[in-house]
C-alpha positions in Angstrom: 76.8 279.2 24.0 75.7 281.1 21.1 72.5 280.2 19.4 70.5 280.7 16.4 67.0 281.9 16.1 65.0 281.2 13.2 61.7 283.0 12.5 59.6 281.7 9.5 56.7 279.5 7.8 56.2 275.6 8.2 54.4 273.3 5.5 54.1 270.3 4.7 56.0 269.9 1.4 54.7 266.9 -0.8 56.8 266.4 -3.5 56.1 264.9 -7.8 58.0 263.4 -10.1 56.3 263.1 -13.9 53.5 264.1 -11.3 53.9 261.1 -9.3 54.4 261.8 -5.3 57.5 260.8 -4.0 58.1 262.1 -0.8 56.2 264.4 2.0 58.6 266.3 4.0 57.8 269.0 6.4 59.3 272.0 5.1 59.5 275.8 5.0 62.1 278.9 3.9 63.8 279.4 6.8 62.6 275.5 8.4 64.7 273.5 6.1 67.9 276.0 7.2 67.4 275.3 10.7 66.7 271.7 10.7 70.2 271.5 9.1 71.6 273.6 12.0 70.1 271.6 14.4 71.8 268.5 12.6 74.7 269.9 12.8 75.1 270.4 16.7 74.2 274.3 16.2 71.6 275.4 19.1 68.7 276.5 17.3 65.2 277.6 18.4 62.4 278.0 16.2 59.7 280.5 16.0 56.1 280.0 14.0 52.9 278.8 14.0 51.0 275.7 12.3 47.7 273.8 12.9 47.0 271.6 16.0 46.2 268.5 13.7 48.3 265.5 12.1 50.4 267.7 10.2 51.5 270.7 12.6 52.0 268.0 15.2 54.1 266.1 12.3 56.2 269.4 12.0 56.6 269.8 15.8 57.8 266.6 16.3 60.2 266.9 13.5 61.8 269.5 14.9 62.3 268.2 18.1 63.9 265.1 16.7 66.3 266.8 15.0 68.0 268.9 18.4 65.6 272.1 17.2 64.0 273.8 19.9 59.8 274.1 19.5 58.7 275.6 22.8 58.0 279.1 20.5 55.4 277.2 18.0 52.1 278.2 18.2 49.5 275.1 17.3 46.1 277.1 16.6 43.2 274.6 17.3 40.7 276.2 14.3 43.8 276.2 11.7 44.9 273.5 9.2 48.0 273.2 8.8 49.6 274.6 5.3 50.6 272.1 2.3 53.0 273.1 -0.3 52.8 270.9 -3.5 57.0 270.9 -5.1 57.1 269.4 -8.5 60.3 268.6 -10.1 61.4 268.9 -13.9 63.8 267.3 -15.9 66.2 269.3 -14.7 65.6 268.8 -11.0 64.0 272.5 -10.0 61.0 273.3 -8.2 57.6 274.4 -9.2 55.8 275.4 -6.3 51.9 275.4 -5.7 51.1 276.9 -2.0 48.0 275.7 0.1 47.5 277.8 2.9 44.5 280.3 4.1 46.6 283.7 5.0 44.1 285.6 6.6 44.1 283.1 9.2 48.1 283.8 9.8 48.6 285.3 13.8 51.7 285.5 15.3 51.3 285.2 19.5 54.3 284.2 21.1 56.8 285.4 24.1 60.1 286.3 23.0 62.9 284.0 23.1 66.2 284.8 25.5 68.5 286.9 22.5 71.8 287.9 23.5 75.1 289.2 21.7 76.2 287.7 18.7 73.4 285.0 18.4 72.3 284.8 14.9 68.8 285.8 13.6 67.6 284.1 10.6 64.5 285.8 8.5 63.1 285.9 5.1 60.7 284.8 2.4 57.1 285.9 2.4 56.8 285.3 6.1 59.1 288.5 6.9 56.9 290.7 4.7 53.6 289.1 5.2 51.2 292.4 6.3 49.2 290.7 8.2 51.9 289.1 10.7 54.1 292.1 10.2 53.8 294.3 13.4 54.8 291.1 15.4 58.0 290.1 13.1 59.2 293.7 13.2 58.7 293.5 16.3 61.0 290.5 16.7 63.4 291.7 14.8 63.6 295.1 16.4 64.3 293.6 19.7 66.7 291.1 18.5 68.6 294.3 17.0 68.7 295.8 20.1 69.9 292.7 22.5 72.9 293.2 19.3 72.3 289.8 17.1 73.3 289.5 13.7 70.6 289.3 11.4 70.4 287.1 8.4 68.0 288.1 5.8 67.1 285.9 2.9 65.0 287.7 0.2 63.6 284.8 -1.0 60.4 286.7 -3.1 58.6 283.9 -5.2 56.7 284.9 -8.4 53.6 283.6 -6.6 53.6 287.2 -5.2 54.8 289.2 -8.2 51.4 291.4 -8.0 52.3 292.1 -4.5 55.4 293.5 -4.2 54.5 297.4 -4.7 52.5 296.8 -1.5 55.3 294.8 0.4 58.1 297.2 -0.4 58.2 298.5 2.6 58.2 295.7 4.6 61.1 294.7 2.1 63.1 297.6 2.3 62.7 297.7 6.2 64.1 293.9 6.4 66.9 295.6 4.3 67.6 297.9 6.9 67.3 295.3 9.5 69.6 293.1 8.2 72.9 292.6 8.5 73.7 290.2 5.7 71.3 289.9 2.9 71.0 286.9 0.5 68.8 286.7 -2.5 68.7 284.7 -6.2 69.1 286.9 -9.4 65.5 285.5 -9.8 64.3 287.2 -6.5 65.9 290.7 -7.9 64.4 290.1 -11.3 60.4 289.7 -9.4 60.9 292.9 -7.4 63.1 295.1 -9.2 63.8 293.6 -13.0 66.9 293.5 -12.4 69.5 290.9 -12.4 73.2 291.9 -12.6 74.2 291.5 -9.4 76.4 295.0 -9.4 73.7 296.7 -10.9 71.2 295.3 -7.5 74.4 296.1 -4.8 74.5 299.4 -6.0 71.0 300.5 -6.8 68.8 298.1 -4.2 70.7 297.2 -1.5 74.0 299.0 -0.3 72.0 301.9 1.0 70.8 299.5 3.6 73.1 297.5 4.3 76.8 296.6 2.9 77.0 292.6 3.2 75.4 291.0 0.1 75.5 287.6 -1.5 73.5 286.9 -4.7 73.1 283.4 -5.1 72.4 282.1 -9.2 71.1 278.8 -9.6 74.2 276.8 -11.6 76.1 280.0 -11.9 79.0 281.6 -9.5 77.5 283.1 -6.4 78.3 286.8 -5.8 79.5 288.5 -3.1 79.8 292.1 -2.3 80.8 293.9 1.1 81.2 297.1 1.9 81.4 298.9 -1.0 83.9 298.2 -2.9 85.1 294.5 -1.6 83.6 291.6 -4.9 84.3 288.3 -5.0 82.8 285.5 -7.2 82.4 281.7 -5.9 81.6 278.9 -8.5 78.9 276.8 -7.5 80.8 273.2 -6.3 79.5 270.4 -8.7 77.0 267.9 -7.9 74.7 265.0 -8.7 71.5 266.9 -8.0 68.6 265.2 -7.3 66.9 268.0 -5.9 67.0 272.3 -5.6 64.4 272.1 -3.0 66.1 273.6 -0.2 69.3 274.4 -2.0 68.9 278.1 -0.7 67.7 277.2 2.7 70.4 275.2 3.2 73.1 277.8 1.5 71.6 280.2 4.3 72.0 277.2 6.9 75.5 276.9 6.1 76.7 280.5 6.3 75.1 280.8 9.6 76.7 277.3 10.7 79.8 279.0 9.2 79.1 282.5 11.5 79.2 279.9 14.7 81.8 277.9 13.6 84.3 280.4 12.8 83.1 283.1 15.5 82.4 285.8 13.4 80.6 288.1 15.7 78.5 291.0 15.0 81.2 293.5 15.7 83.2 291.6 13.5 80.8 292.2 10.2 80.5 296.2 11.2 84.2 296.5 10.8 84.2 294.2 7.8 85.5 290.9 6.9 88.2 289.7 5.6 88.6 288.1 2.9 89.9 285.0 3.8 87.0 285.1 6.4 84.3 285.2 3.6 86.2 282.6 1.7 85.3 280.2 4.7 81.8 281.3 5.2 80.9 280.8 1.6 82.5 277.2 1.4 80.1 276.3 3.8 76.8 277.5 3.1 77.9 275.8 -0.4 78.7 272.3 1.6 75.5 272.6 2.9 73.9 273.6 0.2 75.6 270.9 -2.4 74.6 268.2 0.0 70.8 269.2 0.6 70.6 268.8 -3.4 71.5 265.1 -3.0 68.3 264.3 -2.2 64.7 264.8 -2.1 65.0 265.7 1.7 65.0 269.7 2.4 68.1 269.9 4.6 71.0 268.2 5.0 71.1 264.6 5.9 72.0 263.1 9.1 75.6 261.9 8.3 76.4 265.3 6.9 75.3 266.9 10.0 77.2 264.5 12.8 80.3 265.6 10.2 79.9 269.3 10.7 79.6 268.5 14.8 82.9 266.4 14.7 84.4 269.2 12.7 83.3 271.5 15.1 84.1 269.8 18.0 87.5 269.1 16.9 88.1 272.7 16.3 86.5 273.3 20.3 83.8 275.6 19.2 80.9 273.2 19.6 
């Protein structure tokens, strides 16, 4: 059975409001996406590290209850545990404020069993993080090798605009990594000042690689493949309660979509067809449309034993 591998940050996310807590969820970039996947009868394995106290054993547990595997955490005795503080405006978007001490960030762990076609999901500050960056290059190096497909969320945050002259490497290696790259317009706009999604295909990041989805908030999500292939989605309408997660879970869903549909690696080299992406994109926006429904960062239960019974009735679960 194939599997996905997800490689990223957890935190505790406590989220305001009118600055009133509502809700502590444990969360993280590339978390949320596979806590969806693993509600959605996708096998998924996890790979970080988080404190041995109330709150990394919180986040372990969590994942285990929700069909994720957590043999690949690391709990670091003399760590506490990162706390991310999401408050929402009128409008239902995010303003983040970030409580963790990076220079105590180590990555030790034994690489999980990767073979053909699994998926490979990456991104946020995590993936370009120096001090963790020989071991996730590492990762992902091998994972390339073993022939996965590697999923690469941008996902650059202006919390780390003054950074990003000395994490464009580390960027433009993921882009070379990666086999299918996702970002917002307001990702593009942080590290290059640019926001036309043509303009960032051409000049950013079909050098790299040729699969690209730009993702805009309330506005039509982008796609452009291999050159000259463009396509525009509009974004399906919904009561939002909440964009926390909205990405993740977009990622979550094109992945579940990669699974579902079995798209393999070979596949994407050759280039897909259109009908093809049609059906990937309606999915990550499923996933991502019910995420927004609530103040949860992935999909909720229901929505997930839907996407197994879909699956199951089409005999690829």
């Amino acid at each position: 059975m194939r599997k996905v591998i997800g490689i990223g940050e957890t935190v505790l996310d406590i989220i305001f409001k009118n600055d009133v807590p509502v809700g502590a969820v444990p969360g993280g970039s590339v978390f949320n996406g596979v806590i969806s996947l693993g509600r959605s009868g996708v096998n998924a394995t996890f790979i970080s590290e988080t404190g041995n106290d109330r709150v990394g054993r919180t986040i372990v547990d969590f994942l285990k209850d929700n069909g994720v595997n957590a043999d690949n955490i690391n709990m670091y005795p003399d760590s506490k545990s990162p706390i991310s503080l999401a408050f929402l405006n009128e409008n239902n978007d995010a303003e983040y404020i970030f409580y963790k001490d990076h220079p105590h960030d180590r990555l030790d762990f034994a690489y999980p069993d990767v073979r053909r076609d699994d998926v490979v999901m990456f991104g946020s500050y995590y993936a370009v993080n120096p001090v963790i960056r020989p071991q996730v290059a590492g990762f992902l190096e091998y994972a390339r090798e073993r022939g996965a497909i590697l999923y690469y969320d941008v996902n650059y945050r202006a919390s780390h605009r003054g950074e990003v002259m000395k994490l464009t490497p580390n960027i433009l290696e993921n882009l070379e990594y990666a086999d299918i790259v996702r970002g917002s317009n307001e990702d593009f706009d942080i590290m290059f000042r640019k926001t036309d999604p043509d303009v960032i295909y051409r000049s950013e990041i079909a050098f790299y690689t040729k699969k690209f989805i730009c993702t805009q908030g309330s506005k039509s999500v982008e796609l452009r493949a291999d050159g000259d292939f463009a396509k525009s989605y509009p974004v399906l309408k919904t009561d939002t309660v909440s964009t926390i997660g909205a990405g993740d879970n977009f990622n979550a869903g094109f992945v579940y979509g990669l699974i579902r549909y079995g798209i393999t690696r070979d596949m994407i080299e050759r280039g897909l067809a259109e009908e093809q992406w049609d059906r990937l994109i309606g999915c990550a926006q499923r996933f991502s449309a019910n995420c927004c429904k609530s103040i949860s960062n992935s999909v909720d239960k229901e929505f997930g034993a839907e996407m197994r019974r879909e699956m199951a009735l089409e005999g690829t679960l």
